[in-house]
GUVOKE-574689 format. One record per residue: residue number from 1; residue in three letters; x, z, y of N, C-alpha, C in turn. Coordinates in pm, 1 decimal, always signed. Layout:
<sites>
+-----+-----+----------+----------+----------+----------+----------+----------+----------+----------+----------+
:   k :   r :       nu :       nw :       nv :      cau :      caw :      cav :       cu :       cw :       cv :
+-----+-----+----------+----------+----------+----------+----------+----------+----------+----------+----------+
: NUM : Ala :        X :        Z :        Y :        X :        Z :        Y :        X :        Z :        Y :
...
+-----+-----+----------+----------+----------+----------+----------+----------+----------+----------+----------+
</sites>
This chain:
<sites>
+-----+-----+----------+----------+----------+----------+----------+----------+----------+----------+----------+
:   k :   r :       nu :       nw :       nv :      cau :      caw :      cav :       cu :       cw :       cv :
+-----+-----+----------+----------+----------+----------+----------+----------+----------+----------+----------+
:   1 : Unk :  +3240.8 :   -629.6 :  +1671.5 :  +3194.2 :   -620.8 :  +1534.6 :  +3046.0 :   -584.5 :  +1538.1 :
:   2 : Unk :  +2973.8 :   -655.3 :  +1451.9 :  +2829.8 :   -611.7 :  +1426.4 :  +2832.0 :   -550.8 :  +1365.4 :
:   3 : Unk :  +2644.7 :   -501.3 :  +1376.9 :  +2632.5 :   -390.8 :  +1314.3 :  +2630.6 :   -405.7 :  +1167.9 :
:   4 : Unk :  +2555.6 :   -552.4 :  +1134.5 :  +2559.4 :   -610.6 :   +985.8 :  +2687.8 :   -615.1 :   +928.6 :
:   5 : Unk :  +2802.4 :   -677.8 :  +1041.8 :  +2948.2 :   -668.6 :   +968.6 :  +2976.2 :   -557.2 :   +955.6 :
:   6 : Unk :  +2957.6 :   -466.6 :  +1025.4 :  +2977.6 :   -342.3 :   +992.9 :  +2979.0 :   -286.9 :   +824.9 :
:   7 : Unk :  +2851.8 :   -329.6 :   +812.1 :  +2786.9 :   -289.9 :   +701.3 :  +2879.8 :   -319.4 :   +572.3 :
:   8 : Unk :  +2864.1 :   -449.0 :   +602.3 :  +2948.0 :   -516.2 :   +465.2 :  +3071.0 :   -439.6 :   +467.8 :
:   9 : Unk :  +3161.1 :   -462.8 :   +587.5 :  +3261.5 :   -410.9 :   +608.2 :  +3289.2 :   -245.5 :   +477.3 :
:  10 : Unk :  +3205.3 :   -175.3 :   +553.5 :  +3153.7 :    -25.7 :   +487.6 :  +3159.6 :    -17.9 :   +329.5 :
:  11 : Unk :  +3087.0 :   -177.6 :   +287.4 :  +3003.4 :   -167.4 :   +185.7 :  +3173.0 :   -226.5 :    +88.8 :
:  12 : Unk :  +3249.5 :   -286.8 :   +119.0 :  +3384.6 :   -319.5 :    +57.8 :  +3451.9 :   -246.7 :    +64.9 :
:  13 : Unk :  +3417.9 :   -161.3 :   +148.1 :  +3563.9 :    -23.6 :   +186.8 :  +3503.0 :    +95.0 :    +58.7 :
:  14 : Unk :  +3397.2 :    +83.4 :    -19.1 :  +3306.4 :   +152.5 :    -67.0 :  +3344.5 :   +138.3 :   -176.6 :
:  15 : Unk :  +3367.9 :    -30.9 :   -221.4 :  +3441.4 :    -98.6 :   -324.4 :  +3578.1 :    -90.5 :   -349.4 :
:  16 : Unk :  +3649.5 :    -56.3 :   -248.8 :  +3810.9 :    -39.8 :   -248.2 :  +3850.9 :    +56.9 :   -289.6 :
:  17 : Unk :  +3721.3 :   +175.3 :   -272.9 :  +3750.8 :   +316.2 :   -309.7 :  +3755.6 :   +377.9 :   -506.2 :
:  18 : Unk :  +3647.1 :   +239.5 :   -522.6 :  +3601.2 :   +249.6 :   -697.3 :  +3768.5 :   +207.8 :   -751.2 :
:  19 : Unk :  +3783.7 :    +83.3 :   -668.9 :  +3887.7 :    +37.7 :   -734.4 :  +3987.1 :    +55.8 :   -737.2 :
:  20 : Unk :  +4082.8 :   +170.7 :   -635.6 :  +4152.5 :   +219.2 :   -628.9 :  +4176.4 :   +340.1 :   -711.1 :
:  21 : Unk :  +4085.2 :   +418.8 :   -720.8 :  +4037.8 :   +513.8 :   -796.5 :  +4072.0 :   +442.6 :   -954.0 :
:  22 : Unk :  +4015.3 :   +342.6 :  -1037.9 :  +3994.4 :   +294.5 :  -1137.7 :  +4142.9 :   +242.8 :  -1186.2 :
:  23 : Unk :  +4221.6 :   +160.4 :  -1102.4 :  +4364.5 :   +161.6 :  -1095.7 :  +4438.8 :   +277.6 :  -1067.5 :
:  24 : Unk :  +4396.3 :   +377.7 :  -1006.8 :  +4505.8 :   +498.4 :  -1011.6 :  +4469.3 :   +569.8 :  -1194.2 :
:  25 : Unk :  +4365.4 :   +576.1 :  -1221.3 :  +4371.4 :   +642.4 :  -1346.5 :  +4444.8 :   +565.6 :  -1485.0 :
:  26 : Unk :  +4439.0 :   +365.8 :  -1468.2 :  +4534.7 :   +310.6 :  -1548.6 :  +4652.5 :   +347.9 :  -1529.7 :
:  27 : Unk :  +4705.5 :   +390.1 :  -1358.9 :  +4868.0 :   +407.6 :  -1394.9 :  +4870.8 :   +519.7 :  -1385.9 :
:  28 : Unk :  +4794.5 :   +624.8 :  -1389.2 :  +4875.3 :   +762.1 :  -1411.9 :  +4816.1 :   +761.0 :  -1570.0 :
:  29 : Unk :  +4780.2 :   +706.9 :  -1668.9 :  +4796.0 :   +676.7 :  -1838.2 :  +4936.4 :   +644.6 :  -1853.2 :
:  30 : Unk :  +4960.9 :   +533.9 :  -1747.6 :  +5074.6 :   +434.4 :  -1786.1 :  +5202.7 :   +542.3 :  -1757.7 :
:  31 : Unk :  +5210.9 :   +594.5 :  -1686.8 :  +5308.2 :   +680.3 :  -1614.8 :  +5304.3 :   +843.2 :  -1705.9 :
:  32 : Unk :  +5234.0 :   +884.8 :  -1751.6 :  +5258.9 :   +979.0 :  -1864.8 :  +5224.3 :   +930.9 :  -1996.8 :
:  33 : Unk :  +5249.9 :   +793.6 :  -2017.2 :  +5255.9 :   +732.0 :  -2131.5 :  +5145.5 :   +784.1 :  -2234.5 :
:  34 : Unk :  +5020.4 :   +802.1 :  -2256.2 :  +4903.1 :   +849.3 :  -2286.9 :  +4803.4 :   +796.8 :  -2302.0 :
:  35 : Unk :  +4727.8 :   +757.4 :  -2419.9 :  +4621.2 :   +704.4 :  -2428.7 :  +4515.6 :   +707.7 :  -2355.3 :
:  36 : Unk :  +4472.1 :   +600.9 :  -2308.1 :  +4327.1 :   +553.1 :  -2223.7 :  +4232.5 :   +614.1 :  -2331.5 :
:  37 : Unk :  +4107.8 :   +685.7 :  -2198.9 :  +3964.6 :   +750.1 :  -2272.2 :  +3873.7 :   +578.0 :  -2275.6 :
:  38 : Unk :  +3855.2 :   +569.5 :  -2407.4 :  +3798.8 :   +416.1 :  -2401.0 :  +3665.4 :   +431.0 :  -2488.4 :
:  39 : Unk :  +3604.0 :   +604.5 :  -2512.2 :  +3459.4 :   +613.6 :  -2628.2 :  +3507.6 :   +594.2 :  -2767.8 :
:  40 : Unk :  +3636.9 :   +590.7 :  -2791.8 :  +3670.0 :   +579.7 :  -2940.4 :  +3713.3 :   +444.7 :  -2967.8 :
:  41 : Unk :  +3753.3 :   +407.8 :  -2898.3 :  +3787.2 :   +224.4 :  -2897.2 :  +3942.5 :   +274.7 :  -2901.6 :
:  42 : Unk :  +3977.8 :   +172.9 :  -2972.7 :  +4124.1 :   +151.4 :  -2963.0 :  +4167.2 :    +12.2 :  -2832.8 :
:  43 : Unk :  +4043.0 :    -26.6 :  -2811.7 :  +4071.4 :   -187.6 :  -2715.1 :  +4161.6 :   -159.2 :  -2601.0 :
:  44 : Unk :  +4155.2 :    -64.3 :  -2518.4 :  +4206.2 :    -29.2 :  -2395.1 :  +4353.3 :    -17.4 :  -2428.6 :
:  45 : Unk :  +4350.6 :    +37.8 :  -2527.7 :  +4534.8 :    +67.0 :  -2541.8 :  +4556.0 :    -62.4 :  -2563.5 :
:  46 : Unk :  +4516.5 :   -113.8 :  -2629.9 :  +4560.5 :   -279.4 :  -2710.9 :  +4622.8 :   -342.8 :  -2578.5 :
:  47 : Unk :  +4487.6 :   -356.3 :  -2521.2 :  +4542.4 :   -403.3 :  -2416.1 :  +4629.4 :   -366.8 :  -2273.2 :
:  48 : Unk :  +4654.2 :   -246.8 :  -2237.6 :  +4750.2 :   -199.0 :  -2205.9 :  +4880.4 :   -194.7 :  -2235.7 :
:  49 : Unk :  +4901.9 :   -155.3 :  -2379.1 :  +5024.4 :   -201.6 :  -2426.5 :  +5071.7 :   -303.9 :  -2438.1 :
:  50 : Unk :  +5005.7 :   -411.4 :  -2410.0 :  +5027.2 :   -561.9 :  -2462.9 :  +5157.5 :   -582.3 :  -2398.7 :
:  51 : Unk :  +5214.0 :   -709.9 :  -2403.1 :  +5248.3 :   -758.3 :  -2310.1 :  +5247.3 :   -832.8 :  -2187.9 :
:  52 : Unk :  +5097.2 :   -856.3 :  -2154.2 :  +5031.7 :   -868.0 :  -2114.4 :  +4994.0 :   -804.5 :  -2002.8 :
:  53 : Unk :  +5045.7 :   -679.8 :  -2008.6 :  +5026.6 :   -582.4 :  -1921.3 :  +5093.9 :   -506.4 :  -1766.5 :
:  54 : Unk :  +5250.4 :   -606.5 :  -1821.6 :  +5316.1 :   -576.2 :  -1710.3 :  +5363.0 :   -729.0 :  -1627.6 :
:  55 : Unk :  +5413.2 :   -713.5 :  -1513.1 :  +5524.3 :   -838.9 :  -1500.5 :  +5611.5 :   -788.3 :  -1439.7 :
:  56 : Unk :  +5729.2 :   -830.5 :  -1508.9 :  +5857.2 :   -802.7 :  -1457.2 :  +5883.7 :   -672.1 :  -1456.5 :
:  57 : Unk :  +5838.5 :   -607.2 :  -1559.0 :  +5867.3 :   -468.3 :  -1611.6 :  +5765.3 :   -385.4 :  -1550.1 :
:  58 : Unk :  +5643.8 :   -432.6 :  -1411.4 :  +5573.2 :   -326.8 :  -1291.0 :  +5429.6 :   -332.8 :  -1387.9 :
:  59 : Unk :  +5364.6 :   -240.9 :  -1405.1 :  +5283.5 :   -217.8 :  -1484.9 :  +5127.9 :   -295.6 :  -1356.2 :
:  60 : Unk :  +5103.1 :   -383.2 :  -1445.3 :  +4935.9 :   -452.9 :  -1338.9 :  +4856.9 :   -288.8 :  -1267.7 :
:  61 : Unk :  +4903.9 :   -222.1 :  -1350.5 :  +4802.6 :   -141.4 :  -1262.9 :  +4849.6 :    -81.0 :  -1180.5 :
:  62 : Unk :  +4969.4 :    -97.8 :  -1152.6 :  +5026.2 :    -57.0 :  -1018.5 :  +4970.9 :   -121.2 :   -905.4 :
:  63 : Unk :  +4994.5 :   -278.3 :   -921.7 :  +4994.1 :   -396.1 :   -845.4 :  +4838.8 :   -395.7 :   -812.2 :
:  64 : Unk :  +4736.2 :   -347.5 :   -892.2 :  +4604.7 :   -378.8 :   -857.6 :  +4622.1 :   -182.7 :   -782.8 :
:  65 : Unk :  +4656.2 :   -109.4 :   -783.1 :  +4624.4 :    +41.1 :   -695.7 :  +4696.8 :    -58.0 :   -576.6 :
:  66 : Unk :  +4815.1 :   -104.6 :   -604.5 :  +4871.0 :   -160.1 :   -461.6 :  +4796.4 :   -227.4 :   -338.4 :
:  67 : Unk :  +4707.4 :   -309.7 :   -425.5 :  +4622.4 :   -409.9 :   -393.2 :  +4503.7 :   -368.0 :   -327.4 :
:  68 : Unk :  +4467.9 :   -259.6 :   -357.1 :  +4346.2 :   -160.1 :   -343.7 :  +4368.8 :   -113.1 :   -183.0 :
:  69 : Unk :  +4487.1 :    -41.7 :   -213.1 :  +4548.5 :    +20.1 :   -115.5 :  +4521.8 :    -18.6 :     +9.9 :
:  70 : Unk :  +4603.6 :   -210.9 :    +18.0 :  +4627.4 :   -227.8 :   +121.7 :  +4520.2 :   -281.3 :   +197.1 :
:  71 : Unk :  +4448.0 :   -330.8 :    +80.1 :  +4257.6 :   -370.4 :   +117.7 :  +4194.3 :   -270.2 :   +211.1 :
:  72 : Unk :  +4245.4 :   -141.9 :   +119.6 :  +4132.3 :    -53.5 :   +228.2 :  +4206.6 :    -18.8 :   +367.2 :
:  73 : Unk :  +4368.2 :    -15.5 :   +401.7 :  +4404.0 :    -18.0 :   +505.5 :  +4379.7 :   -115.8 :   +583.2 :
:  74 : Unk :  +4358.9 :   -221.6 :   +559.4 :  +4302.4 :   -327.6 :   +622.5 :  +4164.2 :   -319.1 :   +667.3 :
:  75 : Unk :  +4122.2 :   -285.1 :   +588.6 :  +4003.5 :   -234.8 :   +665.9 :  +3967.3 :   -111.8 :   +744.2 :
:  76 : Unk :  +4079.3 :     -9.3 :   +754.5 :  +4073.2 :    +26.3 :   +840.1 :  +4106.5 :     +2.8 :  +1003.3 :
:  77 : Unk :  +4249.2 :    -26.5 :   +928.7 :  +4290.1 :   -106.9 :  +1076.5 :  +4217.3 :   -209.9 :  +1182.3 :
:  78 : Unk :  +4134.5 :   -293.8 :  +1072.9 :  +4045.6 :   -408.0 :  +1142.0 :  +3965.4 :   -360.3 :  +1308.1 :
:  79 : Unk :  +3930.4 :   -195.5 :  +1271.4 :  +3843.5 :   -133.7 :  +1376.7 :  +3957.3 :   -116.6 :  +1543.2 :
:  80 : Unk :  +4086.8 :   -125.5 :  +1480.4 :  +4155.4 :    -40.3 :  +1558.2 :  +4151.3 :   -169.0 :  +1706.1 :
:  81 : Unk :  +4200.3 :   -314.5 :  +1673.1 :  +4233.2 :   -413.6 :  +1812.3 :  +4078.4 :   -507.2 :  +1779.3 :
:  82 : Unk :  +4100.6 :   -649.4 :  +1882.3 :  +4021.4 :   -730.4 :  +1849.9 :  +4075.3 :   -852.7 :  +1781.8 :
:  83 : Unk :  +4194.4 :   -821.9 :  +1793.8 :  +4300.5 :   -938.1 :  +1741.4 :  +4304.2 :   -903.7 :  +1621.8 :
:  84 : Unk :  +4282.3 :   -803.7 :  +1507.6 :  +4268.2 :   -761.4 :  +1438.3 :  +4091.8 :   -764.5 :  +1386.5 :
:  85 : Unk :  +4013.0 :   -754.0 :  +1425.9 :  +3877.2 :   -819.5 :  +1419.9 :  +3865.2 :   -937.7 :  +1391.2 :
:  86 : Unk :  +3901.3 :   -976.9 :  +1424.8 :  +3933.7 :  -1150.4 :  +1384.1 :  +4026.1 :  -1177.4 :  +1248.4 :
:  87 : Unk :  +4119.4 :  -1108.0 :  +1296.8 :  +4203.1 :  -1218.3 :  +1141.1 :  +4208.9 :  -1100.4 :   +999.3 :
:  88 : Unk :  +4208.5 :   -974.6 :  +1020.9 :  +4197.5 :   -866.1 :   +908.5 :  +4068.2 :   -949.8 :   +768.0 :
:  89 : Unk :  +3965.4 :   -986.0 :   +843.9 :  +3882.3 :  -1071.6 :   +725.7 :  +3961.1 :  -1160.7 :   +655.0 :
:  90 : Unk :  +3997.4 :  -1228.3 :   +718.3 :  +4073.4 :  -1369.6 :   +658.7 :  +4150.5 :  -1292.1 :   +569.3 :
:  91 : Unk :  +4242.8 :  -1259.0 :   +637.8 :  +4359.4 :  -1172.8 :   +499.1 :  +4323.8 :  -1095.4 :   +414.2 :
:  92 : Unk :  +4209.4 :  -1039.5 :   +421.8 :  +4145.6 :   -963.3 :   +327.1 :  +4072.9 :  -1069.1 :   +193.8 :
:  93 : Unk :  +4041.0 :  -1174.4 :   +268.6 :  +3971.0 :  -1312.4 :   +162.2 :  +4110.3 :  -1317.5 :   +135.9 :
:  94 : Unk :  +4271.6 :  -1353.6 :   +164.1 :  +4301.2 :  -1450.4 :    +97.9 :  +4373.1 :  -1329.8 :     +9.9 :
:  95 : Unk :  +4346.4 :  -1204.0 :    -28.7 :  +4406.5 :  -1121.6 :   -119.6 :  +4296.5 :  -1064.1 :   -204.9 :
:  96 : Unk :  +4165.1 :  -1070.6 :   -173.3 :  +4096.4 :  -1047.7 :   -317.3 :  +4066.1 :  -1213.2 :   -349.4 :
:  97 : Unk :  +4058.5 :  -1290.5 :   -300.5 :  +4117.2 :  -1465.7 :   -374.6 :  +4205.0 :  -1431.2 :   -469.0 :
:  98 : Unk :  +4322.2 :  -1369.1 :   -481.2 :  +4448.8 :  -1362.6 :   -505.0 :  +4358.3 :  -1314.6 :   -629.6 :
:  99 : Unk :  +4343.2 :  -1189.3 :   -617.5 :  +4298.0 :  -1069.9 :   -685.4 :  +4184.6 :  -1109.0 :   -827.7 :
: 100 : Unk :  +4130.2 :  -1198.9 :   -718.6 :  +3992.5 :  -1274.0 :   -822.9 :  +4023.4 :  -1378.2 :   -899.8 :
: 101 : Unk :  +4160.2 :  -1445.9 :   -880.9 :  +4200.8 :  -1554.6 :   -967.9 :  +4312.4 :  -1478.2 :  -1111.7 :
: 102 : Unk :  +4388.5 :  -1361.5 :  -1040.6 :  +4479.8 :  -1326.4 :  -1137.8 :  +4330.0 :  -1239.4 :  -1236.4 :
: 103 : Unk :  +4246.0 :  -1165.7 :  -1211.4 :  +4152.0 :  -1086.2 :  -1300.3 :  +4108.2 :  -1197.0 :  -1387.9 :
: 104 : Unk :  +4049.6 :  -1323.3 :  -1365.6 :  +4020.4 :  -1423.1 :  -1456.1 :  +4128.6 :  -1475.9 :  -1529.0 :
: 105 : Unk :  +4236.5 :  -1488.9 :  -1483.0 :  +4354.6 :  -1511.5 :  -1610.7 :  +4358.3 :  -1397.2 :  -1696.8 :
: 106 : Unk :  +4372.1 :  -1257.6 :  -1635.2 :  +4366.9 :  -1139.0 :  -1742.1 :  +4245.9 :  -1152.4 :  -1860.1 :
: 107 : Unk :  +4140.1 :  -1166.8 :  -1775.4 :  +3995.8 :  -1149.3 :  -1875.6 :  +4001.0 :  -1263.4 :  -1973.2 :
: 108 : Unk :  +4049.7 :  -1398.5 :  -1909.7 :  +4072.5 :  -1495.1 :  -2043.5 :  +4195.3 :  -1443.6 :  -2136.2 :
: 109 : Unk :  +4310.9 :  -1354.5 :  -2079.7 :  +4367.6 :  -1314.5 :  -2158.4 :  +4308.2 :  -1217.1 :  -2284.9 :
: 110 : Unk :  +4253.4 :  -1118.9 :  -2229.5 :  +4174.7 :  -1049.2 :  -2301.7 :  +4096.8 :  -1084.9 :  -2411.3 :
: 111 : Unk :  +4070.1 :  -1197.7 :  -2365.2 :  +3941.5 :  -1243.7 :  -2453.7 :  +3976.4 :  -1331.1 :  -2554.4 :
: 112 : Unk :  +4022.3 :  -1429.2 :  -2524.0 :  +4088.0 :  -1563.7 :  -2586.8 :  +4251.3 :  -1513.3 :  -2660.3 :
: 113 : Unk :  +4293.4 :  -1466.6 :  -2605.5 :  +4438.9 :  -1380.8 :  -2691.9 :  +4450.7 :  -1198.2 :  -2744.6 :
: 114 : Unk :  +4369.7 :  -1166.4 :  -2706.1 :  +4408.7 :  -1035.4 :  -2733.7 :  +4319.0 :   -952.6 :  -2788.6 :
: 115 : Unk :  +4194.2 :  -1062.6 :  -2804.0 :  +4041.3 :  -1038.7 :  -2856.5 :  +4003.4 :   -848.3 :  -2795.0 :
: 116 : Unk :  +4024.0 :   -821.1 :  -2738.2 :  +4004.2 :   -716.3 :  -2681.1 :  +3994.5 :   -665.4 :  -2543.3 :
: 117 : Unk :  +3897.2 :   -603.5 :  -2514.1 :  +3813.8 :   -596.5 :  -2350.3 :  +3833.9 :   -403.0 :  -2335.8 :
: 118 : Unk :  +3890.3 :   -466.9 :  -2218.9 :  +3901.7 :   -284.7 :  -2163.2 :  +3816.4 :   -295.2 :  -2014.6 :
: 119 : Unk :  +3739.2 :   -181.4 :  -2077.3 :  +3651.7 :   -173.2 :  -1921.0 :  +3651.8 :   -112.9 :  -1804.3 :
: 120 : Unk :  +3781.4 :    -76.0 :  -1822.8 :  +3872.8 :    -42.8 :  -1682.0 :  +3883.1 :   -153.6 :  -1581.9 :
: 121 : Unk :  +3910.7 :   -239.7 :  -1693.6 :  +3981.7 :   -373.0 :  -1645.3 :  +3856.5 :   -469.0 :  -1583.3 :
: 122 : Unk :  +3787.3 :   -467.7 :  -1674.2 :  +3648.2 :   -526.8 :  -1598.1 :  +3584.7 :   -480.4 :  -1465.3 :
: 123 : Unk :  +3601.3 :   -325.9 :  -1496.7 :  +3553.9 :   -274.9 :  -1377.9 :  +3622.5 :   -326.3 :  -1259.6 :
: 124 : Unk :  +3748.5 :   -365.7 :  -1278.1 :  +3817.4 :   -381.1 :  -1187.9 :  +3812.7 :   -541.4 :  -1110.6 :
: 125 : Unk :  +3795.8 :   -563.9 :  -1273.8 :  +3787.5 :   -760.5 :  -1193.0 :  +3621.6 :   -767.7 :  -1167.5 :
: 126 : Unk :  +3541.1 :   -710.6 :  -1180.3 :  +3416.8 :   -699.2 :  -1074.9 :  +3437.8 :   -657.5 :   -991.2 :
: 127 : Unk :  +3478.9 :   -542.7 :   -928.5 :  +3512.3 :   -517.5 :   -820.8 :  +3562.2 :   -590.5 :   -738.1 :
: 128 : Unk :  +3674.1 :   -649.7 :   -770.6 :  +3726.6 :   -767.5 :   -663.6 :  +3659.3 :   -849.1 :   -634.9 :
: 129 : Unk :  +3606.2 :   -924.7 :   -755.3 :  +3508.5 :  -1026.6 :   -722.9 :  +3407.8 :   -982.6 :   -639.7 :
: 130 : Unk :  +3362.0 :   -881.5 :   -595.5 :  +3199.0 :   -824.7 :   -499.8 :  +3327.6 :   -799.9 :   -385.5 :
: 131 : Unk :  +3443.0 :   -717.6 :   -359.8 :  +3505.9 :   -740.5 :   -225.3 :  +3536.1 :   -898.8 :   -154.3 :
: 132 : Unk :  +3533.1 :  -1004.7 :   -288.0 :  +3572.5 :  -1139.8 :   -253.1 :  +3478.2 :  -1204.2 :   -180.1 :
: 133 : Unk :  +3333.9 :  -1153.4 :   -207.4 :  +3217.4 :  -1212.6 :   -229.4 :  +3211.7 :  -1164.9 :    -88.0 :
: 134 : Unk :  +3204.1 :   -997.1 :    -63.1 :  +3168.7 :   -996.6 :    +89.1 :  +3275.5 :  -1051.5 :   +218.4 :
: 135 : Unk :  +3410.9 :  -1078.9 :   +170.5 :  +3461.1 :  -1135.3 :   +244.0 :  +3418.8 :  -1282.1 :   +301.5 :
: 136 : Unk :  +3381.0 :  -1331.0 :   +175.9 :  +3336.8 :  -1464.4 :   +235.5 :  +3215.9 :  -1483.1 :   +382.0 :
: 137 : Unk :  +3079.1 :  -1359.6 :   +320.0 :  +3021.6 :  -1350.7 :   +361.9 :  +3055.3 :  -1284.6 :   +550.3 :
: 138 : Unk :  +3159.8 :  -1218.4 :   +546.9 :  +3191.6 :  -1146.5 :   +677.0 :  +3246.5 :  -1299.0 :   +758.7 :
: 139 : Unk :  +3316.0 :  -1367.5 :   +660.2 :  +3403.5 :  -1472.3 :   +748.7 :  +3255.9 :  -1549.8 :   +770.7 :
: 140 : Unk :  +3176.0 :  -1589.4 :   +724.7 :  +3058.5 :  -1673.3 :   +766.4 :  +2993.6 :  -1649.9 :   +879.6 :
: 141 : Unk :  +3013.9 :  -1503.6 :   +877.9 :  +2921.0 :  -1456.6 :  +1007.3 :  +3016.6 :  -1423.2 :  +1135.2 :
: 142 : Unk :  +3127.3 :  -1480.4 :  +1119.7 :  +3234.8 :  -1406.6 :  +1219.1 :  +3200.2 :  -1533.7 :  +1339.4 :
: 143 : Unk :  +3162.4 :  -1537.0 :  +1437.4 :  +3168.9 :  -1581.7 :  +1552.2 :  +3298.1 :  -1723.7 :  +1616.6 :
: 144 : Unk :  +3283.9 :  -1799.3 :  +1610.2 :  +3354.0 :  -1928.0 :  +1659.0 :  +3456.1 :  -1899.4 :  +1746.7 :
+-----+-----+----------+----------+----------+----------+----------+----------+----------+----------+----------+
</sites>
């Protein structure tokens, strides 16, 4: 591993931490059933409560702390083999991919059906999108 991959590496594990963080505070709302601090907005609940909000009864913000989670174990682990140096990127692209396609269905949800933007939620689908972004960039520079 370089020192530049390094970096990035660092610099997503940095990102995993916002976003984990940002998803643990949607589901511990969701989990003592309690209004989101949204500045006096009612939007955040709107959209929390929606239906919109869960699938299959598991509240999204589980699934995105889940998601968080296993991102940043992955990046830890990546340090541990070399066989793991190698493919931990890839799987890490093809789950904030994942991550970055379901946040754009949410945000068109948001927007286009539910006329309401929670910036939890944004925070969150930026976030992925900048872990997506450096993944690409790590796989570019990863060695033949």
């Amino acid at each position: 591993m370089s020192i530049s991959d390094n970096k990035w590496r660092l610099a997503s594990l940095l990102l995993v931490v916002i976003g984990w963080f940002d998803t643990a505070y949607l589901s511990y709302v969701k989990v003592i059933n309690s209004k989101i601090y949204c500045g006096g907005s009612a939007q955040c609940d709107i959209v929390n409560n929606s239906s919109y909000s869960e699938v299959s009864g598991v509240p999204i913000a589980y699934i995105g702390f889940t998601a968080y989670l296993v991102i940043g174990l992955l990046h830890i682990l990546e340090t541990r083999r070399i066989s793991w140096q190698r493919n931990v990127p890839l799987v890490i692209f093809g789950l904030s991919l994942t991550g970055v396609l379901y946040s754009a269905y949410l945000t068109y949800i948001e927007i286009a059906v539910l006329k309401a933007i929670c910036p939890y939620c944004v925070v969150s689908a930026v976030v992925m999108l900048l872990i997506f972004l450096i993944s690409i960039v790590r796989l570019g520079s990863q060695p033949s």
